[in-house]
Structure formats: structure tokens, C-alpha cells
TORPA-4810 file (N, C-alpha, C, O; in nm, 3 decimals):
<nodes>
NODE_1_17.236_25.683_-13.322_17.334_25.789_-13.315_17.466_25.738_-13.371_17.521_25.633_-13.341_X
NODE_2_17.515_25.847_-13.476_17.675_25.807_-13.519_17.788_25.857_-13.434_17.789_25.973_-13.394_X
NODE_3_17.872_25.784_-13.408_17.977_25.828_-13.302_18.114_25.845_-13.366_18.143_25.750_-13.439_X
NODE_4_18.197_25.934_-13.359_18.282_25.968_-13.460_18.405_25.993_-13.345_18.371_26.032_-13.233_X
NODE_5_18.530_25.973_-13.372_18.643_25.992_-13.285_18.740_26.093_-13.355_18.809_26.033_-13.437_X
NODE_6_18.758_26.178_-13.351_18.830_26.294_-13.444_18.964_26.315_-13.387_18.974_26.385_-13.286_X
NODE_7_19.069_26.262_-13.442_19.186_26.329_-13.384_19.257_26.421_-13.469_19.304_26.516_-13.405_X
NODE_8_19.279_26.423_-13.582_19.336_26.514_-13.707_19.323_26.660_-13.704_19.265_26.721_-13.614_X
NODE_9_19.391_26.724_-13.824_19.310_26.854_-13.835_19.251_26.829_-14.000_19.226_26.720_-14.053_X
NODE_10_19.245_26.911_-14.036_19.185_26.920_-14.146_19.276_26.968_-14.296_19.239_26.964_-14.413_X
NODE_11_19.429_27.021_-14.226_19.492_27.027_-14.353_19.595_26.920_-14.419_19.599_26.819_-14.349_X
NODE_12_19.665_26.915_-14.514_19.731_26.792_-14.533_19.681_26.723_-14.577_19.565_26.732_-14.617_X
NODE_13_19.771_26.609_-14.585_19.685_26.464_-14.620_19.649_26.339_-14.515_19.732_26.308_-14.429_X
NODE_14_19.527_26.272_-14.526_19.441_26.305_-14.420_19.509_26.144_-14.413_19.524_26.069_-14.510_X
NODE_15_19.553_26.109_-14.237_19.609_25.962_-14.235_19.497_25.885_-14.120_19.433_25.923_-14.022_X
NODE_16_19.514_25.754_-14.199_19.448_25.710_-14.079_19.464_25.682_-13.970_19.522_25.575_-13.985_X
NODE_17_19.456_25.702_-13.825_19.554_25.732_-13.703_19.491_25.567_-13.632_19.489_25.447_-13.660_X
NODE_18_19.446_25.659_-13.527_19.384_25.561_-13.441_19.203_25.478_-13.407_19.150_25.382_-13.350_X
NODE_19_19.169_25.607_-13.492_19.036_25.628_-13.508_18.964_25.571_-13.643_19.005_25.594_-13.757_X
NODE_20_18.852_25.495_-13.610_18.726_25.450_-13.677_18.607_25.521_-13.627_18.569_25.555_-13.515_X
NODE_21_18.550_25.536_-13.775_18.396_25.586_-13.745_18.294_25.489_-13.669_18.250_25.390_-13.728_X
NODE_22_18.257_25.518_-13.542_18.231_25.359_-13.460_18.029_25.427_-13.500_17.955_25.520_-13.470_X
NODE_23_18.030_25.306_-13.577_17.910_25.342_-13.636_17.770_25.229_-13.508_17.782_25.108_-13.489_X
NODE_24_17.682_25.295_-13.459_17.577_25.239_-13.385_17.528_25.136_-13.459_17.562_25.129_-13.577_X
NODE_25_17.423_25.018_-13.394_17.379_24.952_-13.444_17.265_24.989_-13.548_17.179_24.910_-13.587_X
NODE_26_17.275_25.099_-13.580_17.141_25.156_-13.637_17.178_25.131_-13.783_17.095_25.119_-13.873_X
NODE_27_17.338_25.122_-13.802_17.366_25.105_-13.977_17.349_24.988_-14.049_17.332_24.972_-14.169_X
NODE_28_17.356_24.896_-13.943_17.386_24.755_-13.944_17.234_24.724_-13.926_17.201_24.605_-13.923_X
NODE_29_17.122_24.836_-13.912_16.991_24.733_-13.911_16.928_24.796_-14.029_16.819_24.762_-14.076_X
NODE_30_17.018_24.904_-14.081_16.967_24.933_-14.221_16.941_24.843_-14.377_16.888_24.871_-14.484_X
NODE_31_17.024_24.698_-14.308_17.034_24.666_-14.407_16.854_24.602_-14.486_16.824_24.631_-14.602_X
NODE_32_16.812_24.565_-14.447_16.667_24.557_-14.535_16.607_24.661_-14.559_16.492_24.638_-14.597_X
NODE_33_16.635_24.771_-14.553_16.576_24.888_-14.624_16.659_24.926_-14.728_16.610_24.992_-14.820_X
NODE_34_16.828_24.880_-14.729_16.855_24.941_-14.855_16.834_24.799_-14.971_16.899_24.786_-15.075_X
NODE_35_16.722_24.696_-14.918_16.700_24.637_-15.027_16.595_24.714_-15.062_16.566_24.709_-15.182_X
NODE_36_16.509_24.805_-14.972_16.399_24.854_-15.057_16.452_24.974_-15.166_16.394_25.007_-15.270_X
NODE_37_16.559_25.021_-15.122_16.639_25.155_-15.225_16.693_25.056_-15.337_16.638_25.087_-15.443_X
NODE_38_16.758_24.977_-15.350_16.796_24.868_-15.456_16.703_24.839_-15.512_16.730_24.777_-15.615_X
NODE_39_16.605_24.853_-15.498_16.507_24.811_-15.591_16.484_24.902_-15.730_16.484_24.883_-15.851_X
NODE_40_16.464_25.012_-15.636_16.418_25.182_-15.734_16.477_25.123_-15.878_16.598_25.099_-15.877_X
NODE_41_16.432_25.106_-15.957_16.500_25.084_-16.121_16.459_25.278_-16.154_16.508_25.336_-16.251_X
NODE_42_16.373_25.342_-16.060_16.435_25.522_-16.134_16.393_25.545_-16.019_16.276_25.507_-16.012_X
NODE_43_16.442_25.605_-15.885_16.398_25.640_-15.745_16.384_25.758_-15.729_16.444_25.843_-15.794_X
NODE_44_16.298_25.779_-15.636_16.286_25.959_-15.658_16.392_26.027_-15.636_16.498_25.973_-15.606_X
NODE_45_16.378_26.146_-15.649_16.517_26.240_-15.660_16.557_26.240_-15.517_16.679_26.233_-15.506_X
NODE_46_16.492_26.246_-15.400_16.552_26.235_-15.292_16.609_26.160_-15.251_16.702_26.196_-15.180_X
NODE_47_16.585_26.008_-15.274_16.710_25.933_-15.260_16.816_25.898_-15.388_16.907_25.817_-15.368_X
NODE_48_16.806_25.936_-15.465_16.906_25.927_-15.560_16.968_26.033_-15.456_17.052_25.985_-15.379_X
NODE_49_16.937_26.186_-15.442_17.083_26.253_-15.393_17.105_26.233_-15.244_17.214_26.278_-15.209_X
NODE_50_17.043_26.186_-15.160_17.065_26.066_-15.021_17.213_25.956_-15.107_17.315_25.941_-15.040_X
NODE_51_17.209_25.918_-15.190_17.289_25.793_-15.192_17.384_25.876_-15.274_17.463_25.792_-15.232_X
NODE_52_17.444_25.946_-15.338_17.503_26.052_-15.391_17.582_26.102_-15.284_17.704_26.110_-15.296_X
NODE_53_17.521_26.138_-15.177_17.622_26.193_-15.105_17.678_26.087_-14.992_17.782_26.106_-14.929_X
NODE_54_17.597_25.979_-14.976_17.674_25.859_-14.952_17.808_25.844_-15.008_17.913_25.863_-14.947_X
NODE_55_17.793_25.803_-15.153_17.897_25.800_-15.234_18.012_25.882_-15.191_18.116_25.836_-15.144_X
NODE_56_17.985_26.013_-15.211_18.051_26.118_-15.218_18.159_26.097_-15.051_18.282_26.092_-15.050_X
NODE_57_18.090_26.089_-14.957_18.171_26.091_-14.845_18.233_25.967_-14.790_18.293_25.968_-14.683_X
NODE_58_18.212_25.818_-14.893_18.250_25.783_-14.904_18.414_25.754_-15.001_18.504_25.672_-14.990_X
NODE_59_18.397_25.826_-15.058_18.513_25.899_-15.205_18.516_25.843_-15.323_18.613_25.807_-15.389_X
NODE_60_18.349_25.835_-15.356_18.354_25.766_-15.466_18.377_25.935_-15.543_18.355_26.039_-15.481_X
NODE_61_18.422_25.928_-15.675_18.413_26.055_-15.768_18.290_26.088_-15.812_18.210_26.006_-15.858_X
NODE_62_18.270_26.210_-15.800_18.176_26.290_-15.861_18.063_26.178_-15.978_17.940_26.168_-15.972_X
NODE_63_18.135_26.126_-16.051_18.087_26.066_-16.196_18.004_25.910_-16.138_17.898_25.863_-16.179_X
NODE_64_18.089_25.861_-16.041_18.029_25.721_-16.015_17.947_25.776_-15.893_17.844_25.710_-15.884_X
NODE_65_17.954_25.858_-15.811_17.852_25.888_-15.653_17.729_25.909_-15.750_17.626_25.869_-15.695_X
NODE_66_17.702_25.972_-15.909_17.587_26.021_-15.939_17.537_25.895_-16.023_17.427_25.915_-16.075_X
NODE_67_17.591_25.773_-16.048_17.544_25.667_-16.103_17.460_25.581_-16.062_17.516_25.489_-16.003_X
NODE_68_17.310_25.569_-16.070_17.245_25.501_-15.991_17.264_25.357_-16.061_17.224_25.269_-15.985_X
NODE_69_17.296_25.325_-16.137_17.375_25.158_-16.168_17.491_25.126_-16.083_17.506_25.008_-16.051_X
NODE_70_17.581_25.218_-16.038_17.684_25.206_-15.949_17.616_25.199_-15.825_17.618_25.090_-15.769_X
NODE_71_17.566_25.278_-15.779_17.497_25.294_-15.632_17.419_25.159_-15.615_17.416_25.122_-15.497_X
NODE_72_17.336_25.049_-15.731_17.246_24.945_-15.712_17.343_24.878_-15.618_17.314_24.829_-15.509_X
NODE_73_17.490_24.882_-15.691_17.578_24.745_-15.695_17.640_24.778_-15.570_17.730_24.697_-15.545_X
NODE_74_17.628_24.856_-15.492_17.703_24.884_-15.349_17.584_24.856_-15.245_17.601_24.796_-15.138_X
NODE_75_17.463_24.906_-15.289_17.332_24.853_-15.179_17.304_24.728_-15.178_17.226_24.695_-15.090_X
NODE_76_17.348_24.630_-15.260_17.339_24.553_-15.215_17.413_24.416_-15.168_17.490_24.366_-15.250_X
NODE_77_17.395_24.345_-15.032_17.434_24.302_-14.932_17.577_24.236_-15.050_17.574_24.236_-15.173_X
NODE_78_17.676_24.190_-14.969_17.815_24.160_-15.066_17.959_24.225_-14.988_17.954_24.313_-14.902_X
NODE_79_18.056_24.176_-15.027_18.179_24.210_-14.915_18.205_24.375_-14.961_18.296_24.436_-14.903_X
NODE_80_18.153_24.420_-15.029_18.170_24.578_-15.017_18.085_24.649_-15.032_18.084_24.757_-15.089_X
NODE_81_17.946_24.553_-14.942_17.857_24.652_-14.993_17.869_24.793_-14.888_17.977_24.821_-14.834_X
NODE_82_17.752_24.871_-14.868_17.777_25.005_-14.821_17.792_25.019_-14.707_17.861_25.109_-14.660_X
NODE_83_17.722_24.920_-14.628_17.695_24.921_-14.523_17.865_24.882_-14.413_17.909_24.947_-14.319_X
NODE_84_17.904_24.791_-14.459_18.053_24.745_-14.470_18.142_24.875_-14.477_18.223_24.905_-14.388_X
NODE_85_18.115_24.966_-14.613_18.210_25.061_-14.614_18.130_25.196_-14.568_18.150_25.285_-14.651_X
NODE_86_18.052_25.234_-14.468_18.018_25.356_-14.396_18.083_25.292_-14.265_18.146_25.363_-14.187_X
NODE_87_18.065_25.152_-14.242_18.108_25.094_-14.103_18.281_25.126_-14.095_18.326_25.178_-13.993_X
NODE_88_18.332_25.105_-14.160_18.472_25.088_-14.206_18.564_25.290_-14.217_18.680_25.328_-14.201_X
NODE_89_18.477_25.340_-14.241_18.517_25.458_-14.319_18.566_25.556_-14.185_18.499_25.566_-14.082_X
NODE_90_18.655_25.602_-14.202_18.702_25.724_-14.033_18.666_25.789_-14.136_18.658_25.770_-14.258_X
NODE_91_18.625_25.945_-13.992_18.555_26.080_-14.014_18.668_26.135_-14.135_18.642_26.182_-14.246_X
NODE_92_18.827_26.107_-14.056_18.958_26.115_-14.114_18.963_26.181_-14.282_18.980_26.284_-14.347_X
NODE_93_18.931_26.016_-14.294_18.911_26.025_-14.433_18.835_26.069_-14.542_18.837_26.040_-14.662_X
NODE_94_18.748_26.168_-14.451_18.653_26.198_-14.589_18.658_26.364_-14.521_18.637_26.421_-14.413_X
NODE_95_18.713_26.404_-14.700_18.771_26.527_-14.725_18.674_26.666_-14.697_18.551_26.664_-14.697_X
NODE_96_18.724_26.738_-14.683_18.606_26.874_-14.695_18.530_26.946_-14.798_18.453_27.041_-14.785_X
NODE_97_18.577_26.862_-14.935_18.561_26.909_-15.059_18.405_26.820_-15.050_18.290_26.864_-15.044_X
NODE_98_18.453_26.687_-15.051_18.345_26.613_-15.074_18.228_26.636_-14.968_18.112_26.604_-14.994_X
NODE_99_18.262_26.686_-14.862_18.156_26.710_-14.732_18.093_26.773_-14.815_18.010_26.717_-14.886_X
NODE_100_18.130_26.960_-14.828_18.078_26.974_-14.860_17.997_26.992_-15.012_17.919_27.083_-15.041_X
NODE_101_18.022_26.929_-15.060_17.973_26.867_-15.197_17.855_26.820_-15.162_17.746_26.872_-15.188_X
NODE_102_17.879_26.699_-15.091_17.734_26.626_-15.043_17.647_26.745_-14.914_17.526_26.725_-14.903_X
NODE_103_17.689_26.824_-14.851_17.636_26.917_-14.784_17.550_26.999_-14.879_17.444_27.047_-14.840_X
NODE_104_17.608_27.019_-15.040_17.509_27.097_-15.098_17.399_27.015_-15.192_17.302_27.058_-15.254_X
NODE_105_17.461_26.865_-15.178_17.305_26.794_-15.269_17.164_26.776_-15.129_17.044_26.801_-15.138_X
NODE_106_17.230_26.735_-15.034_17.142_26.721_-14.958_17.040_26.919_-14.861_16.958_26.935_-14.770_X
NODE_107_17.107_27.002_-14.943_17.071_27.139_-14.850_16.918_27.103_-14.829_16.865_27.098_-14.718_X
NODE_108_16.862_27.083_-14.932_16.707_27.146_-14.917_16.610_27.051_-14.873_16.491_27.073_-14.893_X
NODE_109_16.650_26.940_-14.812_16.634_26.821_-14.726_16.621_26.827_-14.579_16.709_26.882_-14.514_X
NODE_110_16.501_26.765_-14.513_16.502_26.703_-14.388_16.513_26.555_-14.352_16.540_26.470_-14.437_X
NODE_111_16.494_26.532_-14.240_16.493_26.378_-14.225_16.351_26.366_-14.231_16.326_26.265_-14.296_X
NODE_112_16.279_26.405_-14.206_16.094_26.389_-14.198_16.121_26.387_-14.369_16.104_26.284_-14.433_X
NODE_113_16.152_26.478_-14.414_16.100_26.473_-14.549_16.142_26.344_-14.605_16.052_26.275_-14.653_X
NODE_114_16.310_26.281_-14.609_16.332_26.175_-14.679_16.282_26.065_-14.616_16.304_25.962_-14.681_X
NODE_115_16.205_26.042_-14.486_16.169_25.939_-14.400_16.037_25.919_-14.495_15.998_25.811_-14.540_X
NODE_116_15.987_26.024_-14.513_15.807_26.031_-14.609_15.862_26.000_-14.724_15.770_25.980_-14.803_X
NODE_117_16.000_25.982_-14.793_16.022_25.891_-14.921_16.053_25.771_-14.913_16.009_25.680_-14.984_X
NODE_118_16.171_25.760_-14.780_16.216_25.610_-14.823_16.235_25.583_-14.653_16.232_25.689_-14.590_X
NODE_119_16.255_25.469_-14.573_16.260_25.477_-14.459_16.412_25.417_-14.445_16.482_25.442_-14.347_X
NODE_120_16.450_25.344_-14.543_16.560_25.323_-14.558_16.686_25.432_-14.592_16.805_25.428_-14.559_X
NODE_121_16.609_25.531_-14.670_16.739_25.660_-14.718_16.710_25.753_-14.584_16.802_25.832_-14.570_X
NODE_122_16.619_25.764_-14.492_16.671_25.801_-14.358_16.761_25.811_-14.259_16.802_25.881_-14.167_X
NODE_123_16.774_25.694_-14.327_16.892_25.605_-14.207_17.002_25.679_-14.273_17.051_25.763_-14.198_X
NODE_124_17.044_25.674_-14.367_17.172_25.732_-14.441_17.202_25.877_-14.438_17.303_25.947_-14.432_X
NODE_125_17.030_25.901_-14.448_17.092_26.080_-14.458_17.147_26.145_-14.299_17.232_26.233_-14.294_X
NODE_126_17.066_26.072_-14.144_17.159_26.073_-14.095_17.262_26.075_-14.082_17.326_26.164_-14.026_X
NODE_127_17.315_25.947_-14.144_17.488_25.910_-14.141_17.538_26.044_-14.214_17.635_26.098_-14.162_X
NODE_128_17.489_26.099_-14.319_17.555_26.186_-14.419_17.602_26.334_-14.322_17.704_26.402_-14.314_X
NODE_129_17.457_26.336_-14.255_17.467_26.501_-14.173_17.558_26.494_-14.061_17.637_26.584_-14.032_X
NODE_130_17.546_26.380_-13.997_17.668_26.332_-13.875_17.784_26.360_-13.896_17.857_26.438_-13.835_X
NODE_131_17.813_26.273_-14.019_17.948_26.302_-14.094_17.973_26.415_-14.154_18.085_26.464_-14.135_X
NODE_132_17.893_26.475_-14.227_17.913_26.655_-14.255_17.968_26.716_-14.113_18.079_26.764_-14.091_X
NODE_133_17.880_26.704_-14.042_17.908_26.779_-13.903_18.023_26.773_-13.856_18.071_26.878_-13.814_X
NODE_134_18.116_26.625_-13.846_18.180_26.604_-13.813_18.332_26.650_-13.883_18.436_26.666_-13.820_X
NODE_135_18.319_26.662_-13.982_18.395_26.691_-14.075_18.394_26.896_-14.072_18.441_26.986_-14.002_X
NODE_136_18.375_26.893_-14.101_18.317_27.060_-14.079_18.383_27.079_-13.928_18.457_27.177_-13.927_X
NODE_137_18.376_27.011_-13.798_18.417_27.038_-13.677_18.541_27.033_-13.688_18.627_27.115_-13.657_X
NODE_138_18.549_26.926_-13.737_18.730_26.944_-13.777_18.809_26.944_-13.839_18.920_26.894_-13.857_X
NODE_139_18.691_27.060_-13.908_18.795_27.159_-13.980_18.781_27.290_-14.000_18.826_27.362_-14.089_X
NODE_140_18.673_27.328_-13.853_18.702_27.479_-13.801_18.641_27.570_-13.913_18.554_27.540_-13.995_X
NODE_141_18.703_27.684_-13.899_18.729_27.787_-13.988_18.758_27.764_-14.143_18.745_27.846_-14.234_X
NODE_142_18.800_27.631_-14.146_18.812_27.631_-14.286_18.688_27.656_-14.396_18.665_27.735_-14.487_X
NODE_143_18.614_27.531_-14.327_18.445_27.514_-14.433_18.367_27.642_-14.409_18.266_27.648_-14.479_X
NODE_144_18.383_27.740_-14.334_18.310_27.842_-14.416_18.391_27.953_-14.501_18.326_28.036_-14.564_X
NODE_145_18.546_27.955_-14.505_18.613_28.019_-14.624_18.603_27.958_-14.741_18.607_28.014_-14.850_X
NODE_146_18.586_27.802_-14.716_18.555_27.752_-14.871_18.427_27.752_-14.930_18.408_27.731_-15.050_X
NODE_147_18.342_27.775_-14.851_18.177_27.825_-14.898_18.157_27.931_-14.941_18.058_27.969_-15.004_X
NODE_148_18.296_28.019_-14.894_18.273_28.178_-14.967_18.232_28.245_-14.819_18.239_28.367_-14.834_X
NODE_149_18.202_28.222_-14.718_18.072_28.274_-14.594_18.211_28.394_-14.542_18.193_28.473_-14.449_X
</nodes>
């Protein structure tokens, strides 16, 4: 389970207060599975957009979240690799644009389904929906005027 501490709102510019994303031991035992995603030299499409929206809510831009040469060089283990920066990252800081950005690569996705691809991009797409959720909570009313809903 991801545990998230939300104090902000959602407009403005987003500061970092008091709060870290206090991530379970579950991210930190991910790490030998994202040697099995590091491997993929062309991975299926489900975890390419699993690590995409990693990226994304992490704040990488649009151009590098969709680079799977960029994405190799963050999965694996190293002082920035991903695991380091999902541990590191408040709910805070990751915007509603990019939520839902990565809210719409991952729509047509379950966890059963990406678990039957990778057991390692499981673990993440958790983290991704936690953090959607979380992000989306606080920010109310906003994320469904910006969906159009």
C-alpha cells in the first residue's frame, strides 16, 4: 500500500511543505523486477505505457516519459534510479496535467492484466493509480472540469 500525506490544494504553484510520499516497503522490493523491465530491448506495450506514466508523474516531459532508452537508464539500480525518485517524490508535486496524462495512457489497464505481463510493472502501476488518486483528491472538482466531465 502507498501512503500519501496531502496538505496543499491543487491551485498555484505546488510547494513542498511538510509532506513526503511515504512509500511502503513494497517499492523498495521492486527493485529486481525492474531489472526484469530493463531488460525489454522492445517491451510490450503495456509496460512501455506502465513506465510512461511513471515518468510522467514523476515530471519527466512528455518527449523523455515516452523514451524507452531514457526509461532503461532510470530502471536501473544508481543514485537516481526510479525507485529513489518515486520514494523521494510528494503527492505535492506532481501536477494534474501530468496525472491526468498518465491517467489516460494507463485507462484501458488492470493490475491482473499488467501482472500477466510483467510482475515487476505491477508494482508501478499501483504506485501510478495511488498517485492518480491522490492527486485527483486533491484537487476536487478540478480533474473532472479538465476532462471536459
Amino acid at each position: 500500500m502507498f501512503l500519501f500525506s496531502v496538505k496543499t490544494s491543487c491551485r498555484g504553484k505546488f510547494k513542498i511543505i511538510d509532506s513526503k510520499v511515504k512509500v511502503s516497503a513494497e517499492v523498495a522490493s521492486l527493485r529486481p523486477d525492474l531489472q526484469e523491465i530493463s531488460s525489454f530491448a522492445a517491451p510490450p506495450q503495456a509496460v512501455k505505457d506502465v513506465i510512461t506514466a511513471v515518468q510522467l508523474l514523476l515530471g519527466k516531459p512528455i518527449h523523455i516519459a515516452t523514451d524507452w532508452k531514457e526509461a532503461r537508464k532510470v530502471l536501473k539500480a544508481g543514485k537516481d534510479d526510479i525507485v529513489r525518485q518515486i520514494a523521494q517524490r510528494a503527492v505535492e508535486q506532481v501536477d494534474l496535467e501530468s496525472a491526468l496524462k498518465a491517467k489516460d495512457i494507463i485507462k484501458n489497464y488492470t493490475e491482473a492484466r499488467i501482472l500477466g505481463v510483467s510482475r515487476g510493472s505491477a508494482g508501478l502501476f499501483r504506485w501510478v493509480t495511488t498517485t492518480i488518486e491522490a492527486v485527483e483528491s486533491r484537487c476536487g472538482g478540478d480533474s473532472q472540469r479538465k476532462e471536459g466531465k
